[in-house]
Every structure is written in structure tokens, then in C-alpha cells.
C-alpha positions in Angstrom: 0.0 0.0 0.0 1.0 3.6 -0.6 0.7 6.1 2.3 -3.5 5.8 3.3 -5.4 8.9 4.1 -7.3 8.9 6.8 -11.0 10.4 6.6 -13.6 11.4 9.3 -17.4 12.4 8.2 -18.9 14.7 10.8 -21.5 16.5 10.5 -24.3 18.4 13.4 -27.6 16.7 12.7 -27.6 14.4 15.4 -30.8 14.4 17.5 -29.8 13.0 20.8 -26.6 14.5 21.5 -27.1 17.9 19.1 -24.0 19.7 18.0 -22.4 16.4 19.0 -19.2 17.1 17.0 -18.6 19.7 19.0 -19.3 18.6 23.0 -16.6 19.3 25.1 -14.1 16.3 26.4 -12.2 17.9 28.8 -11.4 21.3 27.0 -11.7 20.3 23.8 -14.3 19.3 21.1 -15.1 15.2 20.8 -14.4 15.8 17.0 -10.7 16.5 17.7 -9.8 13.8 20.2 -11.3 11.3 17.3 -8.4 13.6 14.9 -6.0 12.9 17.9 -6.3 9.3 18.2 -6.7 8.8 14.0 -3.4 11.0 14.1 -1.7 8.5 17.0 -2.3 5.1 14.3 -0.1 6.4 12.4 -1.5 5.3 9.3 -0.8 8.7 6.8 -2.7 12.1 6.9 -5.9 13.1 8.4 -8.6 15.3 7.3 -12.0 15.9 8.5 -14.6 16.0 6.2 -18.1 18.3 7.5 -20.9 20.4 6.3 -20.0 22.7 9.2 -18.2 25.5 9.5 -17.8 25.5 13.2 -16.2 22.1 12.8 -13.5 23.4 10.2 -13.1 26.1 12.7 -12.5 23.7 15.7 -9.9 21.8 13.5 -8.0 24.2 12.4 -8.2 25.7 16.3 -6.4 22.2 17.0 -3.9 22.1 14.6 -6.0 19.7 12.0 -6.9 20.2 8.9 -11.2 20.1 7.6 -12.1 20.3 4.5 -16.1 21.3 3.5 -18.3 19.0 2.0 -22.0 19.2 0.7 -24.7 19.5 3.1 -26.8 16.5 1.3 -24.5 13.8 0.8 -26.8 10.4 2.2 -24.0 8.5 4.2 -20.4 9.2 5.2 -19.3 7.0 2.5 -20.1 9.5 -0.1 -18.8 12.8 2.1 -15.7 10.6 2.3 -15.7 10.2 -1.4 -16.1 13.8 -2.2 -13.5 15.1 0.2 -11.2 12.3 -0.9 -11.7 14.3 -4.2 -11.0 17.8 -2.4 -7.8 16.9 -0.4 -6.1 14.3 -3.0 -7.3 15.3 -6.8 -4.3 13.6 -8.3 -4.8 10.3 -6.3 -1.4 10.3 -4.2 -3.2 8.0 -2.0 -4.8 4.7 -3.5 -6.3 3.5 0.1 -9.1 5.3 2.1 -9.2 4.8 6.3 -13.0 6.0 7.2 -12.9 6.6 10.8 -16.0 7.7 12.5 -16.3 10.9 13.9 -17.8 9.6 17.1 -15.4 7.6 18.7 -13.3 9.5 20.7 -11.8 6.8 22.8 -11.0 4.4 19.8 -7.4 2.7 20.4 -5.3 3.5 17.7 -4.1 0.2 17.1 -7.6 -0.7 15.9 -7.7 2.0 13.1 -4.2 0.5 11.7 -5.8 -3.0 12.0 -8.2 -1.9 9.9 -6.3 -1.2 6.7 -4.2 -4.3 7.2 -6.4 -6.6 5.1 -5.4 -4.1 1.8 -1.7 -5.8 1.9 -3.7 -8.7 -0.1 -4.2 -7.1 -3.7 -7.5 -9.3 -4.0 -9.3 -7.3 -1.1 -11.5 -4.2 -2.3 -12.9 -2.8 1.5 -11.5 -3.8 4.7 -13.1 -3.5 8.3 -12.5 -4.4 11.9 -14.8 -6.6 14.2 -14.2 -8.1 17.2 -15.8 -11.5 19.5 -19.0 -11.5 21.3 -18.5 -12.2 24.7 -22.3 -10.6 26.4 -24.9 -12.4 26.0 -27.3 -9.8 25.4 -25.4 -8.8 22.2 -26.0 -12.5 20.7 -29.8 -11.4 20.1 -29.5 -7.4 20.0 -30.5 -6.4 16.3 -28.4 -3.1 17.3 -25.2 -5.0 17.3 -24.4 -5.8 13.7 -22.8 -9.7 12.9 -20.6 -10.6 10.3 -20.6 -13.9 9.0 -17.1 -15.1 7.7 -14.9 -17.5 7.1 -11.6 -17.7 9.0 -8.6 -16.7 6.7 -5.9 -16.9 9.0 -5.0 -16.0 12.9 -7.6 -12.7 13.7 -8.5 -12.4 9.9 -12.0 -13.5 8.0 -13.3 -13.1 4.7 -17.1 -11.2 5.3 -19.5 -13.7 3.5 -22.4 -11.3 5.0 -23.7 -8.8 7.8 -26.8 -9.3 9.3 -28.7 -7.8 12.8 -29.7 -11.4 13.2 -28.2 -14.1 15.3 -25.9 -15.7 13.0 -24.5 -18.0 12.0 -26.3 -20.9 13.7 -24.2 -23.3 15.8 -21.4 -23.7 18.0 -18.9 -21.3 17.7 -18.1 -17.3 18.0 -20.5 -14.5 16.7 -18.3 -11.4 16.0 -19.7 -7.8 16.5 -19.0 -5.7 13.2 -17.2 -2.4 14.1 -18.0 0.6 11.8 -14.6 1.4 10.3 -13.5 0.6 6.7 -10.7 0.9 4.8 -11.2 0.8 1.0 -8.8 1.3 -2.1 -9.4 4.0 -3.5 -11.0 2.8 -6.8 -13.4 0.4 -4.3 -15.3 3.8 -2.6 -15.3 5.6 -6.0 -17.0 2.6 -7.2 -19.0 2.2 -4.5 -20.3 5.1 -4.1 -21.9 4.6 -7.6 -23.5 2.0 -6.8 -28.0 2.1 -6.2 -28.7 1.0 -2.7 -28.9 -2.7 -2.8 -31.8 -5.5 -2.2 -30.6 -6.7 1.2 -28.8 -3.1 1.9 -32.0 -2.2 2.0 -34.1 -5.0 3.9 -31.0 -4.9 6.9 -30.5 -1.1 6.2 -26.5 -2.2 6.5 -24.6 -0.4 3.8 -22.0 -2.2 3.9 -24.6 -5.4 2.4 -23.8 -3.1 -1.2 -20.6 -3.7 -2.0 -20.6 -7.8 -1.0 -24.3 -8.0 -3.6 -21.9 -6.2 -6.3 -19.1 -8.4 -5.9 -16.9 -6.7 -3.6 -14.4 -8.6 -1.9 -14.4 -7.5 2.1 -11.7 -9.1 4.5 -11.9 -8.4 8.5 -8.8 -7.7 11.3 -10.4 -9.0 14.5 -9.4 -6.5 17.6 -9.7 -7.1 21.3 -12.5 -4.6 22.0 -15.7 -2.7 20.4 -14.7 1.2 21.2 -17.2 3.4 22.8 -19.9 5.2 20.3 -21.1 8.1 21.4 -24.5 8.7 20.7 -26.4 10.2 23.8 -25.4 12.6 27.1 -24.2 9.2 28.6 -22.3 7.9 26.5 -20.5 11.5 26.5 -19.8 10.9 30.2 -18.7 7.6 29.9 -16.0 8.6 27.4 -15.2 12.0 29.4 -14.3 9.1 32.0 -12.5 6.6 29.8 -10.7 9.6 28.8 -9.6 10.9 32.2 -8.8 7.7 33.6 -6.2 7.2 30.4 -4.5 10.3 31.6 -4.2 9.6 35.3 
């Protein structure tokens, strides 16, 4: 692989946790400690891609770099895409890390696991997952599964996603962790693509580029990192935070 660049989609329509971009983590906005720890995996560049303003503002406040995206792109995949275009016209960089803007407490190590997958030249997207170990999770439609074949030693080839309990039998289920990395000519493809017949009935995106013939390989990691999604689960990561640093 050449150098990646890493991208993060954010944008201030969330309902739960408005402006949520933008909530303070101990002095400074949850948008830039998700920069910070992108910047620790020390995978290549990092640029966040918004529809805000106040967000370019923040980054640049930090020391980061935003670049402004349309207000109407339908997923992250496609404000990736067109600020992929913005940053890197000439196409310096043939891989793509997609890192969500919400996890501020994300382990580094677990972004550079994701793009490992791309050192095999048959591999179009790669993405992280990692075991089930709650029970509750087994049955919770919330907590996307991947069904794969093993590969090798923490590495499967993703046969499906699903919300359901699968697959049947003895053996590990494996929670599916929102983080890709694709080659380039993968997301510009992609991102052409209609949405898809099970995309649609398991509203998983990600469904899309397996129905087109996508080939999508998986690094298992040791933990599923904190989403934040609600005023909890910003205290929760204020506190994962602070206890790092004590």
C-alpha cells in the first residue's frame, strides 16, 4: 500500500446529543480527540470532512486540517468520497481509512488494524470486528454480525452482515465495528452504486458492495470502542478519557 489517508465524516444533525461534533471532552471538542487518536495510528494524513463550519473552525483551532463537504450527501461513504476528491485530486493515495467521527476513545491500534487486510491485492474494502462475549449482544438487532470465514490467525473473509443471530451453531458470533478501509478505486465505485436489495431489507450499507461483488476481508481486535451517541455515552467517554491520563 501507498501512504492511506485517513478520513472522518462529521457533520451536526444528530438528534440525541445535538452539536455532538462539537461537545466538550475535557477542553476540547469530541471531534478533535477522534483527529487525535486517527493521528496516534499512524497510518498517513488526516482530514476531516463536515458540512459545518464551526467544525472546520475547531480543526484548524487544533492544529487539524477540515475540508467542507456538501450538506446533502446520504451517508459518510459518499462525504468521504467527495472530500477524498478535495484533499487528493491527483490520487497520491490509492487507500481510504473511514474513521467515525464519534469515537473518541477508539485505540489507535484498531484504526491500523483496519487497513491491514489491503496488503492482499484481492481485497476491495477492509473492516474491523471483534468477539462477542455478552450475552445480550448475541440477540440485540443493534449489534451488527458478520458472518465469515476464518482466513488466518484474527483475519476473516465477510460472507455477509446481518442484525440477526448468526450463524447458527457452535462457535463465535463477532460484533461488526463501523470502520473501513477501502482502495481507492473500491469507494469511487461504490459510491456509484444504487442501494442494494438486502442493503435495504437490513439497512446495512455495507450489504452493497458484497451484492456487487466486492471482496471484504476483517482484522479481529480485542474490543468494540465506545460510540457516542447520547449525554451518557459522552460521560462515559469524558471518563475513559480521564482515567487514560491519570
Amino acid at each position: 500500500m501507498s501512504d492511506p489517508l485517513v478520513l472522518i465524516p462529521a457533520r451536526m444533525a444528530a438528534t440525541r446529543l445535538p452539536d455532538k461534533p462539537l461537545a466538550d471532552i475535557h477542553g476540547a471538542p469530541m471531534i478533535v480527540h477522534v483527529w487525535r487518536r486517527a493521528m496516534e495510528a499512524g497510518l498517513g494524513p488526516v482530514v476531516v470532512a463536515t458540512d459545518s463550519p464551526a467544525i472546520v473552525a475547531a480543526m484548524e483551532d487544533a492544529g487539524g486540517r477540515a475540508v467542507l463537504t456538501r450538506a446533502d450527501h446520504p451517508s459518510g461513504s459518499d462525504r468521504i468520497h467527495e472530500a477524498m476528491e478535495l484533499v487528493d485530486p491527483e490520487g497520491a493515495h490509492d487507500v481510504i481509512v473511514n474513521v467515525q467521527g464519534d469515537l473518541p476513545t477508539i485505540d489507535p491500534r484498531a484504526i491500523a488494524a483496519a487497513a491491514l487486510p489491503l496488503s492482499d491485492p484481492a481485497v476491495d474494502i477492509a473492516t474491523i470486528a471483534a468477539t462477542i462475549t455478552r450475552e445480550a449482544e448475541r440477540t440485540d438487532p443493534n449489534v451488527v454480525k458478520i458472518v465469515a470465514s476464518p482466513i488466518s490467525d484474527g483475519r476473516l473473509r465477510a460472507l455477509y452482515f446481518t442484525r440477526a443471530t448468526a450463524p447458527w451453531g457452535e462457535g463465535p458470533l463477532f460484533h461488526h465495528i463501523g470502520l473501513y478501509a477501502y482502495r481507492r478505486r473500491a469507494l469511487s465505485r461504490f459510491v456509484t452504486l444504487p442501494p442494494s436489495p438486502l442493503e435495504t431489507r437490513e439497512k446495512l450499507e455495507q450489504l452493497r458492495a458484497l451484492e456487487a461483488g466486492m471482496r471484504i476481508d476483517v482484522t479481529l481486535v480485542e474490543d468494540v470502542p465506545l460510540g457516542v451517541d447520547t449525554p451518557h455515552d459522552l460521560d462515559r467517554a469524558r471518563e475513559i478519557l480521564a482515567a487514560r491520563k491519570a
